[in-house]
C-alpha positions as a printed NumPy array, in Angstrom:
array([[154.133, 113.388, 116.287],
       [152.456, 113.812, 120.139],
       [149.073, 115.337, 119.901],
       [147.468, 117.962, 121.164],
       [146.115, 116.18 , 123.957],
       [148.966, 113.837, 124.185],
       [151.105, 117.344, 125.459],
       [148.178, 118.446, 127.81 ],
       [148.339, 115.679, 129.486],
       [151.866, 115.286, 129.642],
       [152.004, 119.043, 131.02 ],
       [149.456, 118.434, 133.671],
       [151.032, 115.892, 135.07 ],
       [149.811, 112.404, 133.047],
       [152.469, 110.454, 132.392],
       [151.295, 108.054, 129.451],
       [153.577, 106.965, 126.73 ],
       [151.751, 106.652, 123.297],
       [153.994, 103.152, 121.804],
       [152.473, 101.669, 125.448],
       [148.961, 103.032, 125.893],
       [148.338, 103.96 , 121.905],
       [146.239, 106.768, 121.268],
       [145.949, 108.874, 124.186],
       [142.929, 110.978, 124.51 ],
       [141.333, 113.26 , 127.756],
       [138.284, 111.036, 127.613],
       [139.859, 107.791, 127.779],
       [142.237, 109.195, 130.713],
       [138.961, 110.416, 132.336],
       [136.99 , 106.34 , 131.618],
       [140.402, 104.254, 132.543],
       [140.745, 107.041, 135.836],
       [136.594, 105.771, 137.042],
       [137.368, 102.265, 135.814],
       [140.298, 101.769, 138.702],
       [137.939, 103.949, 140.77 ],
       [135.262, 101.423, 140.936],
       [137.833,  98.529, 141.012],
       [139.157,  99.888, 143.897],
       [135.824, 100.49 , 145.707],
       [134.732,  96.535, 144.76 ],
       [138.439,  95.417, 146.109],
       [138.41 ,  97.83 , 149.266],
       [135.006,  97.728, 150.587],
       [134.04 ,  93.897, 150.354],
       [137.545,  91.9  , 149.576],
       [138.564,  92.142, 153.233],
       [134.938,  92.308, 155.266],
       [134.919,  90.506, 158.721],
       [130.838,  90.083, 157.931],
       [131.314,  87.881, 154.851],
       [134.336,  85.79 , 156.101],
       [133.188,  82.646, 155.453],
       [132.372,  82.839, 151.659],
       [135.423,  84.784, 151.098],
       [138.186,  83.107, 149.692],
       [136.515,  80.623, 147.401],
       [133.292,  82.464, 146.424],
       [133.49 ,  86.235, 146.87 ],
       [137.066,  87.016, 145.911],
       [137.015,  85.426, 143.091],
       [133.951,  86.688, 141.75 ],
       [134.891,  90.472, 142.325],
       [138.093,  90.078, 140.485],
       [136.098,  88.939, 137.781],
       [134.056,  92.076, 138.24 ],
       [136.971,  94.394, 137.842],
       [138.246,  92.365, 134.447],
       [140.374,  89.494, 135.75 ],
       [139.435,  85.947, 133.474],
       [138.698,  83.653, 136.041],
       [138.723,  79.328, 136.203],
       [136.386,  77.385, 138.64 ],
       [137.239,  76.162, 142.543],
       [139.936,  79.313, 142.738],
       [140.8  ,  79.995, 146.333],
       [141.993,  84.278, 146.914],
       [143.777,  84.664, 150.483],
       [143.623,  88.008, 152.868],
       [144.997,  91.046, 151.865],
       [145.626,  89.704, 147.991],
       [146.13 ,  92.621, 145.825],
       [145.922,  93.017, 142.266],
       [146.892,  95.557, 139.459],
       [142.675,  96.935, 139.576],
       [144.064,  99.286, 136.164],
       [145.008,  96.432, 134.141],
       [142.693,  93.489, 135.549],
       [142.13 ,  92.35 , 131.979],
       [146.07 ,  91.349, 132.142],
       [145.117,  88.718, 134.933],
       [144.226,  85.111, 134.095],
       [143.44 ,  82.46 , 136.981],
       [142.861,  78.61 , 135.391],
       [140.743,  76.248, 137.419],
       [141.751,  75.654, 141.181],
       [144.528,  77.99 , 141.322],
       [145.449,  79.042, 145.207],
       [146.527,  82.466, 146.084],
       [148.041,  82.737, 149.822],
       [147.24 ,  85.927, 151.559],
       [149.127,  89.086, 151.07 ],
       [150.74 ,  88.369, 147.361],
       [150.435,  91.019, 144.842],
       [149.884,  90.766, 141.051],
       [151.794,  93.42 , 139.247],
       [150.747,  94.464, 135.447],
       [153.082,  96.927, 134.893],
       [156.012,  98.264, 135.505],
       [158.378, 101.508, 134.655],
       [160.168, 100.551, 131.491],
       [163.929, 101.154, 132.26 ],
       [165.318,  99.964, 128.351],
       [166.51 , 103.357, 127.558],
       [166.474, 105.002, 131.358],
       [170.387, 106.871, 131.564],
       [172.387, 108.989, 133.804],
       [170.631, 111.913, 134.201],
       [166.91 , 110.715, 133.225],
       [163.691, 111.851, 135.26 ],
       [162.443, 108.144, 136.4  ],
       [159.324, 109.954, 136.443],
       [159.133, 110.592, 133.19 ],
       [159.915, 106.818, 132.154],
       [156.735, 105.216, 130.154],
       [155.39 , 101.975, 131.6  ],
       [155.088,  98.636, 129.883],
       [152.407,  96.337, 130.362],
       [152.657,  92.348, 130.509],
       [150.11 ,  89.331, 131.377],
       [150.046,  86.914, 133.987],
       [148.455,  83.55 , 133.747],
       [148.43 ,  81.274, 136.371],
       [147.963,  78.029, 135.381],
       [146.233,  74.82 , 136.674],
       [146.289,  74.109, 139.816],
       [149.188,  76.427, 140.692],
       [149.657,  77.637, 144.282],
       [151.417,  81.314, 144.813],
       [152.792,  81.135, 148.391],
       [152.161,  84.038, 151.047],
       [153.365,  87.315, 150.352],
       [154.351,  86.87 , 146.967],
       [154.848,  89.262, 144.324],
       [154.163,  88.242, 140.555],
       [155.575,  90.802, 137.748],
       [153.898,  91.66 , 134.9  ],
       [154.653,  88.831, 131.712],
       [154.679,  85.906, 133.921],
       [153.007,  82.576, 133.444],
       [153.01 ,  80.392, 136.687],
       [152.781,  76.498, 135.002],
       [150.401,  74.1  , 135.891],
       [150.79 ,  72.336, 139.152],
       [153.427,  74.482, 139.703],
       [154.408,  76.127, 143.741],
       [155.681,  79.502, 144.256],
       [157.474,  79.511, 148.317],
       [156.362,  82.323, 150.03 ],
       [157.74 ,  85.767, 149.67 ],
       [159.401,  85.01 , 146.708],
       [159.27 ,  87.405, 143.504],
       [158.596,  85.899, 140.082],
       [160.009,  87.952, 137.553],
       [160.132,  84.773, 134.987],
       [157.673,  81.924, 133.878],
       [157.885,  79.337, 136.497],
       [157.751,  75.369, 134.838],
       [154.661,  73.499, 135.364],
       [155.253,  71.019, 138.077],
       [157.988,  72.797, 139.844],
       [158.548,  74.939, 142.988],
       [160.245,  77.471, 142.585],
       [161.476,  79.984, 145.426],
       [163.535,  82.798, 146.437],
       [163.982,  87.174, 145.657],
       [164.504,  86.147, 142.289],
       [162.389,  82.998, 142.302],
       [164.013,  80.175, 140.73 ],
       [163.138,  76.531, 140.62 ],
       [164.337,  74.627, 143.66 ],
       [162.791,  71.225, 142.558],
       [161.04 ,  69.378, 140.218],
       [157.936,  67.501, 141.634],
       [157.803,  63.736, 140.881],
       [155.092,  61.76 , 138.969],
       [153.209,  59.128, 141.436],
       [154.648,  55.829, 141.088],
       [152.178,  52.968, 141.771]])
């Protein structure tokens, strides 16, 4: 049974499902709305500035993502123009020396389409939620897009503009709109 508030919102315009987002209350629409708020500012204002260039993609990056939520390794390297899902930063881990090319995006969520039919509002379609994890020493190639419930393995390399809707192998590269693994990446003979 929707509450009370559950319907205001729903009438206003909010378009939360309570199986996804559990118990939806004005107050917590009101906290999540100035959490991305601020996330946004931190990501806006200082991922991209032309004055702190040079400490950018090893130092500054990374630290403001771990501002806005995201669980962050050591010696992690954030390109240009990377954007992340700033509502559900808590969804995004990075392990030690993962490498993010410029211009990739890190999706959390996503309109649920399970039970979407002829005839449905997409609108009205709920959203589901899903981590991603990056793993050691994985590289996501320029202009990228990562979907919410993937796990890039360690060592692994994602070509550029590829989409990852599924857990890429550690020690593979996988490209392509699907990605899928192209090769497998060979142990050092002595």
């Amino acid at each position: 049974m929707a509450s009370t508030t559950y319907k205001l919102l729903k009438t206003i315009g909010f378009n939360y499902s309570e199986t996804e987002y559990g118990d939806i209350s004005l107050w917590k629409v009101i906290k999540k709305t100035f959490i991305t708020m601020k996330n946004a500012i931190l990501l806006g204002w200082f991922m991209e500035s032309a004055l702190l260039s040079p400490i950018l993609p090893r130092f500054l990056r990374p630290k403001i993502l771990t501002w806005i939520g995201c669980k962050m390794g050591k010696n992690i390297f954030i390109g240009a123009s990377v954007t992340v899902d700033s509502g559900h930063a808590d969804l995004i881990e990075m392990e030690d020396h993962v490498h993010i090319a410029g211009h990739s995006i890190l999706l959390c969520h996503q309109r649920d389409l399970s039970h979407y039919c002829v005839g449905d509002d997409y609108a009205k379609l709920g959203y589901k939620l899903g981590k991603i994890t990056l793993k050691k020493g994985c590289l996501v190639g320029t202009n990228c897009m990562i979907m919410p419930g993937v796990t890039i393995g360690e060592g692994a390399i994602v070509g550029a503009f590829s989409l990852v809707t599924k857990d890429i192998p550690a020690w593979t590269i996988a490209t392509g709109r699907p990605a899928k693994v192209v090769k497998q990446i060979q142990k050092k003979t002595n």
